[in-house]
C-alpha positions as CSV (number, residue, x, y, z in Angstrom):
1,X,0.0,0.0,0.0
2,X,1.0,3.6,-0.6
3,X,0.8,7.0,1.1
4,X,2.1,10.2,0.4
5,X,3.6,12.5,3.5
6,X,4.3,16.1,3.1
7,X,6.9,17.5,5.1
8,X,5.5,21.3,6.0
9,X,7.0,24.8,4.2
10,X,7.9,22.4,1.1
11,X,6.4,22.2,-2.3
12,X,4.6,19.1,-3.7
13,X,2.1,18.4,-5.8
14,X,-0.8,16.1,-4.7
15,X,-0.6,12.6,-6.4
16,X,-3.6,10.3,-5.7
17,X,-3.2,7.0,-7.8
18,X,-1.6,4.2,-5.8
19,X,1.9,3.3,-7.7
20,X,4.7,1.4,-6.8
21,X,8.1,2.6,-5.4
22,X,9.5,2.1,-9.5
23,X,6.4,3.8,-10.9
24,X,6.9,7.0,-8.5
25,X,10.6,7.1,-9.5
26,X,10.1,7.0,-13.1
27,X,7.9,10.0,-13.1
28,X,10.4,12.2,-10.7
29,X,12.6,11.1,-13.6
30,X,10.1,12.6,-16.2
31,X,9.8,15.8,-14.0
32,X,13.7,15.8,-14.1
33,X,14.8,14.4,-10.6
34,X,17.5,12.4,-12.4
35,X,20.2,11.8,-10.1
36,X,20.3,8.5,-7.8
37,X,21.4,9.8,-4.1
38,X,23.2,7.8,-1.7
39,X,22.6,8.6,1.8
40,X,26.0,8.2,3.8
41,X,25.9,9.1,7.5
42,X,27.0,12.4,7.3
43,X,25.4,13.5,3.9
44,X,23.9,12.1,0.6
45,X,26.2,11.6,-2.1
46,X,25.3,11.2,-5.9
47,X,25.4,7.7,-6.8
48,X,28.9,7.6,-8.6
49,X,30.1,9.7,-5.5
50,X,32.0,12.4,-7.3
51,X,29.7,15.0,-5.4
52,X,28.6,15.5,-1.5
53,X,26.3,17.4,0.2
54,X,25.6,18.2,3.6
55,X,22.5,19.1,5.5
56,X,23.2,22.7,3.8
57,X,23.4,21.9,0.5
58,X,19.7,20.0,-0.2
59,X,15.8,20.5,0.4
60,X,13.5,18.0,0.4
61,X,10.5,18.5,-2.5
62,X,8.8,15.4,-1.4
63,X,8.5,12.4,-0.1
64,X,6.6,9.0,-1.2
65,X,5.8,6.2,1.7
66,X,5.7,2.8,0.4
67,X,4.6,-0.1,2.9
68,X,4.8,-3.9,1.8
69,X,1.9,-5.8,1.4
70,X,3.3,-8.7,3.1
71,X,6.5,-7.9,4.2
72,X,7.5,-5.1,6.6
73,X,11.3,-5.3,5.5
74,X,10.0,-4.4,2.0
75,X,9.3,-0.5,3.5
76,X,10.5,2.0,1.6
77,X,11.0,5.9,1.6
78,X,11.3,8.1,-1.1
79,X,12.3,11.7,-1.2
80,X,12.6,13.6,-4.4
81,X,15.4,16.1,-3.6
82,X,16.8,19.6,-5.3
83,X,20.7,20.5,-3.9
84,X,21.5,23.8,-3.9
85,X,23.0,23.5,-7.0
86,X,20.2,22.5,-9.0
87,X,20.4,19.1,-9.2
88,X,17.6,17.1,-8.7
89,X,17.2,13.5,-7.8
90,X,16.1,11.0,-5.8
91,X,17.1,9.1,-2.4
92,X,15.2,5.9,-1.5
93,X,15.8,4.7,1.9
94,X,14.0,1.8,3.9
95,X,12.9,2.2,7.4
96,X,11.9,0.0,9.8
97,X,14.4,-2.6,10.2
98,X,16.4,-1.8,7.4
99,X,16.6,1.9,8.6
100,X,20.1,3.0,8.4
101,X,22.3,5.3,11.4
102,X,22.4,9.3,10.2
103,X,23.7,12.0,11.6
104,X,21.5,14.1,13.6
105,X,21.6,16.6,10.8
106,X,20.7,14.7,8.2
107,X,17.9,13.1,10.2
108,X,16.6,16.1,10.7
109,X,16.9,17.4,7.4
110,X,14.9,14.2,5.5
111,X,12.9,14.3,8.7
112,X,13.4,10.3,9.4
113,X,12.5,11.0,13.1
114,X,8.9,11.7,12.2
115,X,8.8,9.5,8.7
116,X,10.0,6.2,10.2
């Protein structure tokens, strides 16, 4: 099952089909989030990890909850991010069990405290 969270002050636009975690990414790509973000403890990094950026350097646009049918290690979060830069992309990072350790910035930042 899906649902959508919004993370207050931040744009988004409303999206009421259910999709799946590959469906959702395949439009941010269409809407130009084309970067694959790794989230490292301290920052995200772009997949190839030529660039960094901290807390500073990103907003979050939006974010996409995905819940397994049948398994809860199949959770999933999705944020569709813009750095500073201009580049847009997208981070996907499971919660639950599979939730990785961030720093307190970065927590705050993709707002895991609340989203997990």
């Amino acid at each position: 099952m899906h649902k959508t969270e919004d993370i207050p002050n931040f744009n988004k636009k409303v999206m009421d089909k259910t999709d799946t975690l590959s469906g959702r990414i395949n439009q941010l790509k269409s809407e130009g989030y084309t970067k694959d973000f790794k989230l490292a403890e301290t920052h995200l990094s772009t997949s190839d990890e030529k660039n960094t950026y901290t807390d500073k350097d990103f907003i979050v646009d939006r974010v996409y909850r995905f819940e397994g049918m049948s398994n809860p290690g199949d959770n999933s979060i999705l944020y569709a991010i813009t750095t500073t830069a201009g580049t847009k992309g997208t981070l996907v990072d499971g919660y639950g069990v599979s939730g990785g350790q961030v720093s307190k910035e970065i927590r705050e930042k993709l707002n895991l405290s609340l989203n997990r």
